[in-house]
C-alpha positions as CSV (number, residue, x, y, z in Angstrom):
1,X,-129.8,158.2,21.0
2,X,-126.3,160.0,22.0
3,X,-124.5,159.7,25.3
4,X,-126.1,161.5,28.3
5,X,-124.5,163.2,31.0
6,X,-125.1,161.0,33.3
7,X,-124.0,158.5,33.4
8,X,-122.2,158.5,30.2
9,X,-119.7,161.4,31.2
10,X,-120.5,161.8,35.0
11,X,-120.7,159.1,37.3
12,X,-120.1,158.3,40.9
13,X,-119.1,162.0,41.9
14,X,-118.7,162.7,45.4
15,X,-119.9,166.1,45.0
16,X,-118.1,169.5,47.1
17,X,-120.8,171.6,48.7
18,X,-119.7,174.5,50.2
19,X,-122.0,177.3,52.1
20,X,-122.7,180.6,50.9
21,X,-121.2,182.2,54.0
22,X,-118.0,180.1,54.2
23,X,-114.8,181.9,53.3
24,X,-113.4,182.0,49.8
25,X,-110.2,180.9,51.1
26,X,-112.0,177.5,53.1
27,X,-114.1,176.9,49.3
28,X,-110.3,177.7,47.9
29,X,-108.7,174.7,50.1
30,X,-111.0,172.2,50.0
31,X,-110.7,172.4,45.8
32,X,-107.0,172.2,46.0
33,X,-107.7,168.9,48.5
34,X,-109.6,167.2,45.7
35,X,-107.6,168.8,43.1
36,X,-111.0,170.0,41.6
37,X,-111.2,173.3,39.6
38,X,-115.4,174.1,40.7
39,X,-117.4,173.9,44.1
40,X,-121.3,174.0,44.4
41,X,-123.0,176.5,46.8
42,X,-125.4,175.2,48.3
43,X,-128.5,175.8,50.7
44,X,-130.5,173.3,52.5
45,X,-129.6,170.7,49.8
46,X,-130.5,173.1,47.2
47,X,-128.4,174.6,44.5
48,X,-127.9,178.7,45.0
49,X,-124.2,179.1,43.1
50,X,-121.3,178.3,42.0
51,X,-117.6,178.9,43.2
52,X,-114.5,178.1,40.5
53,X,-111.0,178.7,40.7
54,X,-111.8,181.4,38.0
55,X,-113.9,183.3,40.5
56,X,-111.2,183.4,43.1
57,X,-108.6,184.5,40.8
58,X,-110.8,187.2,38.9
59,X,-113.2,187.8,41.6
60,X,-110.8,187.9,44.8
61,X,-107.6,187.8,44.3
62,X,-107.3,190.1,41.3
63,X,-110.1,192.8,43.3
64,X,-107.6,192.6,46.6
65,X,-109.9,191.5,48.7
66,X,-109.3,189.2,51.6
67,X,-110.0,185.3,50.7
68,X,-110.1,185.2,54.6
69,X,-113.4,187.4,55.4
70,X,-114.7,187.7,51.7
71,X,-117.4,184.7,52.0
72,X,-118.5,182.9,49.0
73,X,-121.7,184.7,48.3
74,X,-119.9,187.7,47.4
75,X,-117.8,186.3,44.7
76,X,-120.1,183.0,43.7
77,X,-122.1,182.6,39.9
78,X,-125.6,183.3,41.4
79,X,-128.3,180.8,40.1
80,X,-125.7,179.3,37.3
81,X,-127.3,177.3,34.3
82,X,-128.0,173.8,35.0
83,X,-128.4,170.2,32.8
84,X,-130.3,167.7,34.0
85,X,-129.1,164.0,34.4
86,X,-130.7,162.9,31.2
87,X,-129.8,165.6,29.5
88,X,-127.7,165.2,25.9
89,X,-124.0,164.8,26.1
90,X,-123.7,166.7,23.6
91,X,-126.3,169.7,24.5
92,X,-124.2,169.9,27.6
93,X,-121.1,170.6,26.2
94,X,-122.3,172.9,23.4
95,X,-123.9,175.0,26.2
96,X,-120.4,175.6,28.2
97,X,-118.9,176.2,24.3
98,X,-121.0,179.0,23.8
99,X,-121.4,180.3,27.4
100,X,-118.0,180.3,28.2
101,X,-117.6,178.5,30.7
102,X,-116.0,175.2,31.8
103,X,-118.2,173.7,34.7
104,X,-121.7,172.9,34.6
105,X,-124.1,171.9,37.6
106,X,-125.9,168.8,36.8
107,X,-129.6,169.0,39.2
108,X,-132.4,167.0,39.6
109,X,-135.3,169.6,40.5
110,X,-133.0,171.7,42.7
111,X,-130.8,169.2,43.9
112,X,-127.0,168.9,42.8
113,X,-126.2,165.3,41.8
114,X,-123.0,165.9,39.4
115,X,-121.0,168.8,38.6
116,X,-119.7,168.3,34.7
117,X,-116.7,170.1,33.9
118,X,-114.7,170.0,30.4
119,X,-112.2,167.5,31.7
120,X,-114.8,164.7,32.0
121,X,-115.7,165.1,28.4
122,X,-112.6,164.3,27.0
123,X,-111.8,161.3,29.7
124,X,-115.2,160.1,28.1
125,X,-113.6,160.8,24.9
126,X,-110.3,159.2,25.7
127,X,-111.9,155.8,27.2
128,X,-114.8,155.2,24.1
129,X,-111.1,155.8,21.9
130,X,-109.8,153.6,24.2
131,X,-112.0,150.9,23.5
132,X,-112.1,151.8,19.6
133,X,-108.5,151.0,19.5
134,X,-109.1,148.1,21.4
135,X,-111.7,146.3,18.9
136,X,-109.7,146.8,16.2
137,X,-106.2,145.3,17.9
138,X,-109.0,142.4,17.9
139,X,-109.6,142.2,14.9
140,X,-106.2,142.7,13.2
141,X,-105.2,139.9,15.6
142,X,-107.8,137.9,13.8
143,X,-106.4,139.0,11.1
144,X,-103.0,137.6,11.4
145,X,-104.4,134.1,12.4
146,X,-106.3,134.0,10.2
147,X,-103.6,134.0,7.6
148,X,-103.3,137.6,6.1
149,X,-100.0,138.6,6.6
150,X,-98.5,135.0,6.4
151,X,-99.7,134.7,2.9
152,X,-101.9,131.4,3.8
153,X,-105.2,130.9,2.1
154,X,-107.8,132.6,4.2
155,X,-112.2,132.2,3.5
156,X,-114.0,134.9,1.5
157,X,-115.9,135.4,4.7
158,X,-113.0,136.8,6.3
159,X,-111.6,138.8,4.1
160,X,-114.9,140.7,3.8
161,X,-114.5,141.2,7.3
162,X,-110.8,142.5,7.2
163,X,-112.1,144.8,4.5
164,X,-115.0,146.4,6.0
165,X,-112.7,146.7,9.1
166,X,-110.1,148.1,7.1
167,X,-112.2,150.7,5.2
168,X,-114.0,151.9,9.0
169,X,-110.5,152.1,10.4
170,X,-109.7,154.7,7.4
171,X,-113.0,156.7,7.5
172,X,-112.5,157.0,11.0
173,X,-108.8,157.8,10.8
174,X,-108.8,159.5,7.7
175,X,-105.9,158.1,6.6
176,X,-105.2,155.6,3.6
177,X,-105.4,152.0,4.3
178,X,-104.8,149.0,2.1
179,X,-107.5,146.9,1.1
180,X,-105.2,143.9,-0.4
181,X,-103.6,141.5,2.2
182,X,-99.7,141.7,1.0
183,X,-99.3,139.8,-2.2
184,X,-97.8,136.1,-1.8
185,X,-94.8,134.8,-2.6
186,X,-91.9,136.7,-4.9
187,X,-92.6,140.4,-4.4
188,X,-89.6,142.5,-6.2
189,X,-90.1,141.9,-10.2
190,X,-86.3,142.1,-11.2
191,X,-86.1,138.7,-10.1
């Protein structure tokens, strides 16, 4: 089925809601207070724009206009595109590839629940290789109770496992993996 965006990449957000006629340089502060690089604009609980640290830089600063009287709606992404909760993982992140662009509101008719931005995509990325890596410490500790690298007889059982473990670990990896538990006994022939 894939991973969905929420809650599989997003979850638990406390979202930053700023108003269309607050001041780029209040929308500024409060995403440098939540170290955040993206604030929704919205209206009566409904989502009108977009604000990013992008937009202040291009929009503002690099314009010369005053981040103290320039208000939000002047500088936002009017009506941005928008995933909803359910939506593909994957579909979400192939539409900020192609759109350019590295946050994307998540909405639920017209109300904001999530904002997903490129960084949350690879800490989902970085926790399922997490766990990955995690499995197979598992089983290579299995491994080496089981008797592999002690040279101890070990059941046919588990060396099927430790070889359909090993070959995953290489297709995964891409990387060359032995398939033979180190031979036993005398391993240098000139003696």
């Amino acid at each position: 089925m894939g991973r969905r965006v929420v809650p599989d990449v997003v979850r638990g957000q406390d979202l930053l809601t700023v108003a269309p006629d607050a001041s780029v340089r209040e929308a500024a502060r409060l995403m440098t207070d939540r170290r955040i690089g993206a604030a929704l604009v919205t209206e009566r609980g409904r989502l009108v724009g977009i604000i990013t640290e992008r937009d202040v830089m291009a929009r503002v600063v690099a314009e010369g206009l005053d981040p103290d009287t320039t208000q939000v709606w002047i500088v936002m992404t009017a009506d941005p595109k928008t995933v909803a909760p359910d939506e593909r993982s994957i579909d979400a992140l192939k539409l900020m590839y192609e759109d350019g662009f590295r946050h994307l509101p998540v909405v639920q008719g017209s109300r904001p629940v999530a904002i997903l931005s490129l960084r949350d995509f690879l800490a989902a990325e970085f926790a399922e290789m997490h766990a990955e890596l995690e499995e197979e410490e598992v089983i290579s500790q299995t491994a080496v109770a089981a008797g592999y690298y002690h040279g101890r007889a070990v059941s046919a059982a588990c060396r099927f496992r430790w070889v359909l473990a090993s070959l995953r670990c290489a297709q995964q990896a891409a990387v060359p993996t032995p398939l033979e538990p180190p031979a036993r006994g005398r391993t240098n022939p000139r003696r």
